[in-house]
N, C-alpha and C positions, 0 to 999 in steps of 0.2 A: 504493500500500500504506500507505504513511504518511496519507493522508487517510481512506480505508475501509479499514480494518484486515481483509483476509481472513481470519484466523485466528478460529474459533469461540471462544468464551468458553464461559464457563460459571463459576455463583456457587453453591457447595454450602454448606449451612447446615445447620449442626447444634444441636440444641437440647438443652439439661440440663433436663429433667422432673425439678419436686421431686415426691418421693415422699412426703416427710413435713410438710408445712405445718404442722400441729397440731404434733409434737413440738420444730420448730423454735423456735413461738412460747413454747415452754413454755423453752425452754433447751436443745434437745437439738441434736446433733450431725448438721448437715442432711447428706441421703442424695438422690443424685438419677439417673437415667440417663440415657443419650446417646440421643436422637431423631434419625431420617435417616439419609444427605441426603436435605434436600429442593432439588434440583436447580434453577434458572434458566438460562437462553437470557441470555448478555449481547450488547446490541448496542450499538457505539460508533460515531460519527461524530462527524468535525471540520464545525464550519461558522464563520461569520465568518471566514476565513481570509484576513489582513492581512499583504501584506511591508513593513517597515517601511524606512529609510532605514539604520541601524543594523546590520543587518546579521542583522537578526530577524522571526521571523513570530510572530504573534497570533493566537491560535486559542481557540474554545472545543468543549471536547469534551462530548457529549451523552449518558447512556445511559439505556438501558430491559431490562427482564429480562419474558421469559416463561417462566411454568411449564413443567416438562418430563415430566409423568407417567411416561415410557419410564425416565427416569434414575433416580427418585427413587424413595426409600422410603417412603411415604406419601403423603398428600394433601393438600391446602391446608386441608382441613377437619377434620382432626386436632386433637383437643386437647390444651392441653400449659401445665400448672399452672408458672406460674412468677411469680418476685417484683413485686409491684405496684412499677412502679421508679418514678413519681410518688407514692405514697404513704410507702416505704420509702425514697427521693430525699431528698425535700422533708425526712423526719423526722432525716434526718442534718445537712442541712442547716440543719434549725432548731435544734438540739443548745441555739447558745450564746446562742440570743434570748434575753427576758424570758419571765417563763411566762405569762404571760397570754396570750401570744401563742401559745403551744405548745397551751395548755388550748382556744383559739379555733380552730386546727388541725383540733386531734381532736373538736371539735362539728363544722364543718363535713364532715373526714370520713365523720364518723357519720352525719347530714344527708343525705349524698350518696352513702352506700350502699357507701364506699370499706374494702377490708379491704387486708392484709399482702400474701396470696398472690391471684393470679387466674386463671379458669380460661379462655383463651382460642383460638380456631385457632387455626394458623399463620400463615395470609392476613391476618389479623386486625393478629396479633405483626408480620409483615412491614410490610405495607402501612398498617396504622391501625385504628384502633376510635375510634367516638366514647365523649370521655368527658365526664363532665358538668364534674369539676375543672377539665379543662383550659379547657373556654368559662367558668369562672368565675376562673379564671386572668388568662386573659385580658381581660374584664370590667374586672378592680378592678386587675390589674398588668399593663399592658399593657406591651408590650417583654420580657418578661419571660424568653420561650419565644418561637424563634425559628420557630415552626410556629402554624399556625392550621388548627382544624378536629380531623382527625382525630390520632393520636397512635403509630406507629409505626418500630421499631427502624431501618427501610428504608424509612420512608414519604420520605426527603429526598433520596434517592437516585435512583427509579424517575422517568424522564423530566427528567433536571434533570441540570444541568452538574459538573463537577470544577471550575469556576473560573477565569477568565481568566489560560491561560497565555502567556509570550511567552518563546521559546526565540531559540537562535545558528542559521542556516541551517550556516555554517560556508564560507560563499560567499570571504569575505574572510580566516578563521581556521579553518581546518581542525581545529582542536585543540580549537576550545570547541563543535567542533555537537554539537548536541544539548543544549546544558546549557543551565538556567531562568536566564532573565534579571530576569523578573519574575511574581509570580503574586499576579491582583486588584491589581494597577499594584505592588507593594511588595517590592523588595528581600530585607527581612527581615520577618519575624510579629513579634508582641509579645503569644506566647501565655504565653512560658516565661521564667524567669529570670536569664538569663544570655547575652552575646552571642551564645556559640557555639553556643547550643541554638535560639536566634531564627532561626539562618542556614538561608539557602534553598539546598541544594547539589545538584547533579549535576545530573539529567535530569528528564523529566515521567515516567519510570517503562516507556517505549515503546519506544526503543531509546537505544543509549551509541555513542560515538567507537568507531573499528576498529581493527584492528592490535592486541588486545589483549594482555598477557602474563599469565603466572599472579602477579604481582607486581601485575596493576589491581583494584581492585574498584569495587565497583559502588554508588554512589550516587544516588537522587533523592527527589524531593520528595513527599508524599502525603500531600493532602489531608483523606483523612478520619481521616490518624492526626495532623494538624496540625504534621506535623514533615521532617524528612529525615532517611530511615534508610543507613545502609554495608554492605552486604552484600560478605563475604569468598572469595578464590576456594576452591575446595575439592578438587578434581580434575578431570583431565581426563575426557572420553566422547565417545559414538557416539551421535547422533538419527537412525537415518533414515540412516545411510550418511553422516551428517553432521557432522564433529569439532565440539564444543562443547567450554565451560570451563562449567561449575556454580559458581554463587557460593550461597552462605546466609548466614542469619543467626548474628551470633558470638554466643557464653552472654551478652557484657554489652549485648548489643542493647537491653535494656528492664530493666537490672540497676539497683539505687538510686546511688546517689553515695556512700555509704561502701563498695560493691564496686567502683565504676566513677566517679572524681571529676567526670570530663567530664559524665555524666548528671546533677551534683548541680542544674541550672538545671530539670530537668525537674521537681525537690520542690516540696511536701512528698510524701516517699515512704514508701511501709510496705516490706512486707519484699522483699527482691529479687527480681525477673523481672518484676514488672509494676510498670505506667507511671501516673501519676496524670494523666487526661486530664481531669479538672474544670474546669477553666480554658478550654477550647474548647467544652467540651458544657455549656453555661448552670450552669455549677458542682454540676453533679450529682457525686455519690460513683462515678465511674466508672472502671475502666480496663483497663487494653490490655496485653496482653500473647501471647504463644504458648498454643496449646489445651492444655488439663488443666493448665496451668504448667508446662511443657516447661522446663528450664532455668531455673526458679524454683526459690524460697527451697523445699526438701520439707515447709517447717510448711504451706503453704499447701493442697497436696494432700492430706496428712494431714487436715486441718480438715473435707474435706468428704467422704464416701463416695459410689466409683463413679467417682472420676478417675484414671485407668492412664496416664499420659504415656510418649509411644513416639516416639521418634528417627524411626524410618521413618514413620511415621501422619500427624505433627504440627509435621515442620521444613516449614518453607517454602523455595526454591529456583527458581533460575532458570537454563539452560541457555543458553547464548549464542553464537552462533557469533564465533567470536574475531577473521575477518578481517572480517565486517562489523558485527561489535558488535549484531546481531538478534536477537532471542532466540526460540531455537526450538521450545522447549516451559517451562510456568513453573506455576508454583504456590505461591502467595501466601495465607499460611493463618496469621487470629488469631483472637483472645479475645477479648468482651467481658463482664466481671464486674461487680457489682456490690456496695460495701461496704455491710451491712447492720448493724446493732445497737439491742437499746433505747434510746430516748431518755426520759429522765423527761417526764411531761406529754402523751406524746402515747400512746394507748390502744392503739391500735393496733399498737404495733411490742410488744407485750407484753414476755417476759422473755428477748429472744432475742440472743444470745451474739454480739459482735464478729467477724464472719467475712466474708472478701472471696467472695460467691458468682457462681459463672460463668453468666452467662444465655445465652449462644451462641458459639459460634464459627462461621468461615469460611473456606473456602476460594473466593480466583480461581483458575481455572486454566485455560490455553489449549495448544496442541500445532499448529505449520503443519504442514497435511495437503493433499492434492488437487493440483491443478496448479500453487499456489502451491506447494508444496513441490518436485513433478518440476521446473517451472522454475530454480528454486532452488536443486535437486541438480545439473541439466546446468549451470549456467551457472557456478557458484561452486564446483562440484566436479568433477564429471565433465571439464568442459574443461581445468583448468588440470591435470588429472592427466595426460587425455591429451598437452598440453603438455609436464608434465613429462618423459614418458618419450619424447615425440619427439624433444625435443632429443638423447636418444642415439641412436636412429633417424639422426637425421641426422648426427650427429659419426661415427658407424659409416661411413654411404654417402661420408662426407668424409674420409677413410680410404682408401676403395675404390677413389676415385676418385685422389688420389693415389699410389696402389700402380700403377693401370695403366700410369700413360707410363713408372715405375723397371720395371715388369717388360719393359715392351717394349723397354727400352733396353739389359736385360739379354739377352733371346733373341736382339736384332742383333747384339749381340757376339759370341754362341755361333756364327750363320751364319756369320759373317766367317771362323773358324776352321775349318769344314766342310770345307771344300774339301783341307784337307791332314791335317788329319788320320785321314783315311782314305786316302792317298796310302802306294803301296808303294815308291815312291823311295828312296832312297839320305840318310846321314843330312847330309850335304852339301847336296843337294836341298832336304831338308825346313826346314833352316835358314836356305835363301834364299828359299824361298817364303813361311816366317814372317814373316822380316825383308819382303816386301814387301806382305804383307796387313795386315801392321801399320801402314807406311807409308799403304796406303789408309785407316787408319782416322785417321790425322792431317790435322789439317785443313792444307788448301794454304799458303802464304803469300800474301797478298795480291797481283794483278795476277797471280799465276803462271796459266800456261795450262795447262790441263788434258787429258792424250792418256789416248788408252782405251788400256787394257791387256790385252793376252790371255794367256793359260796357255796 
């Protein structure tokens, strides 16, 4: 199970369709709708899989996504206007150059047919489009952009690894299995600013140590948010006939450093609930936060029309089973945004207002169903229940069995006395026949000889 994960995946994507481009560029108050889901098939395998001498294995894990027509609301050929984020990127980016540089920008944009907003599928947005910038990117700044060719949100994704990680077996420490030791050979990143926000903590995201309480929470490392997040327990429940503990994310999961001091290494940050991931995505204006800004700063939803943030729609959550730390159904669901604004010198971003706008969100989400799960109910549940209750089963029959030889011991007594007390003798009589049925019931003294006795 740990190397082929039986559990189905699935990656639902949803998309904010601007509706207003033109008004935007003008100054207006961008307005957009929610597209989808558009549904993927995720498939994961481990390969390379290395045990080391340390007390760890090395693995790298693989995925690939098929479209799922049955699931999804749409089609991969769907189009869906949204912000040119190498145009609108690059111009925020260029902000504090020289202007000659900015004015040299916006000729080559122009040149290359390059506007604000674009109108593209889905397949396209996912997976890639050629563009012309980017081979000219590439060209004259090589290294620059860590992709060649085509130019997509998920094009890095589809058939390509999460990264070399190296976990505890827990062969030697029970206590630390599961948790990263090392990931791409290093300890700690050197994406963020401050030690504690570099640190590599908990698990690869897969499964966590057992025995858990509602006092553990939940830690690991994740790669495409370049960091390691703590998800909080939140209540107990039922999967499947199957006790779990649910953990989430708490309000300051992605909140700034003057709500939350510990996040201050993750700055420069703008207003609360989202994360400034510039720093790992080739310093584009990007970031990461919960869908619609869930538990963000409310300027931010205000800013844009058509974002309704909903506790039950938009948390993300993971269900665990608490004696084996598995998780048995989960869903994993962000943001990614994009900071957009005029820049003087370059033409193209015209007269458009300072606003963090959201280009997608996602949800993983997976649920053990089938014979992995029936296996998983008898073994881990179903048995130890039935255990449970036999152990009084059996303390009952251990009971019964010790009542028999006191009760038999008590009905030979009763016999012993039969015999006279149904006797119409005399009361004389009846008190020496006591007096000797008693006597028989005393044991002999040692070597005495024993005579039968008659009535």
């Amino acid at each position: 199970m740990w190397k082929e994960i039986p559990v189905p995946f699935y990656l639902s994507v949803y998309f904010f369709d601007v509706l207003n481009p033109e008004d935007i560029l003008k100054g207006g108050r961008p307005q957009v709708r929610e597209r989808g889901p558009y549904v993927y098939r995720e498939f994961r395998h481990k390969s390379n899989i290395t045990f080391n001498d340390n007390d760890t294995v090395s693995f790298l894990e693989y995925r690939s996504y098929q479209f799922q027509p049955d699931k999804s609301h749409g089609s991969e050929s769907d189009y869906i206007v949204m912000p040119n984020i190498l145009v609108l990127g690059a111009a925020v980016m260029m902000e504090h150059k020289p202007m000659s540089l900015r004015l040299l920008m916006t000729l080559a944009f122009t040149t290359l047919g390059e506007r604000a907003f674009m109108n593209r599928t889905v397949g396209e947005i996912m997976w890639g489009y050629e563009d012309p910038l980017v081979h000219l990117i590439n060209k004259y700044l090589p290294g620059m952009f860590p992709f060649q060719g085509k130019f997509g949100l998920f094009a890095e994704l589809n058939n390509s690894n999460s990264g070399l990680f190296t976990v505890f077996t827990g062969v030697k420490d029970f206590g630390r299995i599961h948790l990263v030791d090392k990931w791409n050979g290093l300890s700690r990143v050197n994406f963020w600013h401050s030690d504690q926000c570099n640190m590599i903590n908990g698990t690869s995201g897969q499964m966590w140590a057992p025995f858990m309480t509602p006092e553990s929470s939940l830690e690991f490392y994740s790669p495409d948010a370049c960091r390691s997040m703590k998800l909080d327990f939140q209540a107990t429940g039922v999967f499947e006939g199957i006790p779990t503990y649910r953990f989430g994310a708490p309000p300051t999961l992605f909140a700034n450093g003057s709500v939350y001091p510990p996040n201050e290494g993750f700055c420069p940050c703008r207003e609360s609930g989202i994360q400034n991931v510039s720093t790992c995505r080739f310093s584009a204006p990007l970031f990461l936060s919960q869908p619609h800004f869930l538990n963000a700063d409310p300027v931010l939803a205000a800013a844009v029309g058509g974002l309704h943030p909903s506790q039950e729609e938009h948390s993300l959550f993971l269900d665990i089973h608490p004696v084996t730390g598995i998780p048995m159904n989960c869903s994993v669901k962000l943001q990614l945004s994009l900071f957009i604004k005029a820049v003087k010198g370059i033409g193209q971003t015209g007269k458009i207002e300072p606003v963090v706008l959201p280009l997608v969100w996602f949800g993983e989400s997976g649920a053990m169903e089938g014979e992995p799960l029936r296996t998983f109910y008898t073994q881990l549940v179903l048995l130890p229940k039935v255990l449970h209750y036999a152990q009084y089963v059996l303390l009952a029959l251990g009971c019964f069995l010790l009542l028999v030889p006191v009760a038999y011991h008590v009905r030979s007594q009763e016999k012993c006395y039969l015999f006279w007390s149904s006797s119409k003798k005399g009361p004389q009589d009846k008190e020496a026949i006591q007096a000797y049925s008693e006597s028989l019931m005393t044991p002999a003294p040692k070597g005495a000889v024993l005579q039968e006795a008659r009535l």
